[in-house]
ZAMARGU-4260 file (C-alpha; in steps of 0.2 Angstrom, whole numbers, plus 5000, padded with zeros to 4 digits):
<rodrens>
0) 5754/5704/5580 | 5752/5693/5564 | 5755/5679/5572 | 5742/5680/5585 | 5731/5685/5572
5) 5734/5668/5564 | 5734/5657/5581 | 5716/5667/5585 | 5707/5663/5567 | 5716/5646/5571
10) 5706/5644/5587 | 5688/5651/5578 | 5690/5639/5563 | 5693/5624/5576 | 5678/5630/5587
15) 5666/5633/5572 | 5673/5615/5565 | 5669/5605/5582 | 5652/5614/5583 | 5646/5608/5568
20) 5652/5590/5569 | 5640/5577/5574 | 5642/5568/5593 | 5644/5549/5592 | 5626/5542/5587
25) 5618/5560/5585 | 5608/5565/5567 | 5606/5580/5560 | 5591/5584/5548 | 5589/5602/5539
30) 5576/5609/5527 | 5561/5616/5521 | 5543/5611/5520 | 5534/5617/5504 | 5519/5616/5496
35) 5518/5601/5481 | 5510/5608/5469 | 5511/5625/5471 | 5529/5624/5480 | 5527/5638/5492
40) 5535/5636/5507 | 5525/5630/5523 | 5529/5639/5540 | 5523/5633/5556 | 5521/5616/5549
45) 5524/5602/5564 | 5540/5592/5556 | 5542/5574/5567 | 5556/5563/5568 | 5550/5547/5571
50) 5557/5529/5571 | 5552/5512/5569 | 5561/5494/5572 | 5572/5489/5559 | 5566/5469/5561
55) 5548/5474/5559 | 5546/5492/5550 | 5529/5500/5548 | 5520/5517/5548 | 5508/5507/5563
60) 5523/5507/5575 | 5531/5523/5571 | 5536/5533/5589 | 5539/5551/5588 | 5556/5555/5591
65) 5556/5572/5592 | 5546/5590/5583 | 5549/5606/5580 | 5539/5619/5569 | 5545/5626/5555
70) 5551/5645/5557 | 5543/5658/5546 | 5555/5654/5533 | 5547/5636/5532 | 5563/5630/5538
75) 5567/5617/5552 | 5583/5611/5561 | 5585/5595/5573 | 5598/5585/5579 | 5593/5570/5588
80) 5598/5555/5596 | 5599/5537/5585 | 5598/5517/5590 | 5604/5507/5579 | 5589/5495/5583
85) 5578/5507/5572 | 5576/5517/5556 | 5572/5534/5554 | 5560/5545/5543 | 5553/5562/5543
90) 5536/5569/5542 | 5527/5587/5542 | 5510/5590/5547 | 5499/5607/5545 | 5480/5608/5544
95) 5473/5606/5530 | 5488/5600/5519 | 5490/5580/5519 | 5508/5570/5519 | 5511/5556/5509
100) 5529/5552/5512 | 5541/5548/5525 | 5556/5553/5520 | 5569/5542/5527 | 5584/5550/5536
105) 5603/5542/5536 | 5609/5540/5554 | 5626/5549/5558 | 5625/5561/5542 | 5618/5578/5542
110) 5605/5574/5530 | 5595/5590/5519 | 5577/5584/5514 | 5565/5595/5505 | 5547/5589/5514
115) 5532/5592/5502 | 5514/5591/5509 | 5500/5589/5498 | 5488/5601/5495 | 5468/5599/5499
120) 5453/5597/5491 | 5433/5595/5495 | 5422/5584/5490 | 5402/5585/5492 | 5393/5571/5494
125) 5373/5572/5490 | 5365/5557/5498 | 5345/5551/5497 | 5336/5538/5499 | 5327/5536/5485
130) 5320/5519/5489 | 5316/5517/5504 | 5312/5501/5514 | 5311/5504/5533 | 5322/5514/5546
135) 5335/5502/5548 | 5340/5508/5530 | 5358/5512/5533 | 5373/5519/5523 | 5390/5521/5525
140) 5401/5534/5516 | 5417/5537/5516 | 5429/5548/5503 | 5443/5544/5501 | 5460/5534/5509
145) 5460/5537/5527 | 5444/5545/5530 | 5434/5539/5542 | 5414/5534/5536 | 5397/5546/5538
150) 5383/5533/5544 | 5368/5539/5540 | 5354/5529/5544 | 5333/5532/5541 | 5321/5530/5529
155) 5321/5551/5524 | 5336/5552/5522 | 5341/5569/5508 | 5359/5578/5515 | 5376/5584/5510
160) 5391/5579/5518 | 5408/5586/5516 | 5425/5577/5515 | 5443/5584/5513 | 5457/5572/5507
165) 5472/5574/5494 | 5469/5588/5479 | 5474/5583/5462 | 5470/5567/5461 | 5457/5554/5459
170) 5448/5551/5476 | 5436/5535/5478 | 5418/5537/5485 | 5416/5519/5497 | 5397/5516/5501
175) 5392/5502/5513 | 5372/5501/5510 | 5362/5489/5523 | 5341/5488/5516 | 5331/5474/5523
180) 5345/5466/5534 | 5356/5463/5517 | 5372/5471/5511 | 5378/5481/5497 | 5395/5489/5493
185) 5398/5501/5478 | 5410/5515/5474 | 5413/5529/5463 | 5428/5537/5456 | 5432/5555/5457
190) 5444/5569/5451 | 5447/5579/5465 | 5458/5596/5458 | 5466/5606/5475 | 5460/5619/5484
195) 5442/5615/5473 | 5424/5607/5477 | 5418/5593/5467 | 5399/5588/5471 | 5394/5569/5469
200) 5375/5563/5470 | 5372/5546/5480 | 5355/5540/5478 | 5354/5525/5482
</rodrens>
């Protein structure tokens, strides 16, 4: 009886061992996704593998690999596939956080990363036209890397606008002014604390 006790946890400790080891070109990534500043964890965050070629690597030829959300533990699981022709990273995504970081993964290797997503803030831009020329004044804001521009074009021109980008840092303000057919650019420095509104005037 002993002795099939032993040849059984025998068999389990084989079975449990070949389950957990990887397949030839197969990657493991386990972990969590988590706040950066506060370090509470993120579930239901979008987690991507992704991959880009080794001869030319950039984030503007990244392809999605594979995703999965993170469970309400903030924690994630994947095996995928590798080429050897590529590298891969990992990424988390959740409205309104923002990721700055790929975190590279080591093909063949179970690999355990911590993925941090960076909290938001808002910034309120005040914009007026304060010396007006005709209604071809034009101007062009945009706060922040990343974000895309506000055109706001007229001669009455007196309006907020609202941008989110990366808390707890300092966020710049890019103004593209066009008056009388002629071009200015200016920009102002701000301190943007997360999960907080900062108001900046643009009276240009």
């Amino acid at each position: 009886m002993k002795q099939f006790i032993h040849f059984m946890l025998m068999l389990f400790f084989l079975f449990a061992c070949n389950k957990d080891r990887l397949k030839k070109n197969e990657t493991a990534v386990t972990g969590t996704v988590v706040d950066k500043l506060t370090f509470l964890k993120i579930p239901g965050a979008m987690v991507s593998v992704v991959k880009t070629p080794k001869h030319n690597p950039s984030i503007y030829n990244m392809i999605i690999v594979t995703q999965q959300t993170t469970d309400s533990n903030a924690a994630f699981d994947i095996k995928f596939k590798h080429e050897d022709a590529y590298r891969y990273y990992i990424v988390a995504q959740k409205t309104p956080y923002f990721y700055e970081f790929f975190s590279y993964l080591t093909p063949n290797q179970k690999n355990e990363v911590t993925v941090y997503l960076s909290p938001p803030a808002y910034i309120k831009v005040n914009a007026k036209n304060i010396n007006p020329f005709d209604a071809n004044d034009k101007i062009e804001i945009a706060a922040g890397f990343g974000v895309n521009a506000t055109v706001l074009t007229g001669q009455n021109i007196d309006t907020g606008i609202f941008f989110s980008n990366i808390g707890n840092r300092t966020n710049t303000i890019a103004c593209k002014l066009t008056r009388n057919a002629v071009d200015s650019i200016f920009s102002y420095n701000l301190y943007t604390p997360a999960y907080d509104t900062v108001s900046i005037n643009v009276h240009y």
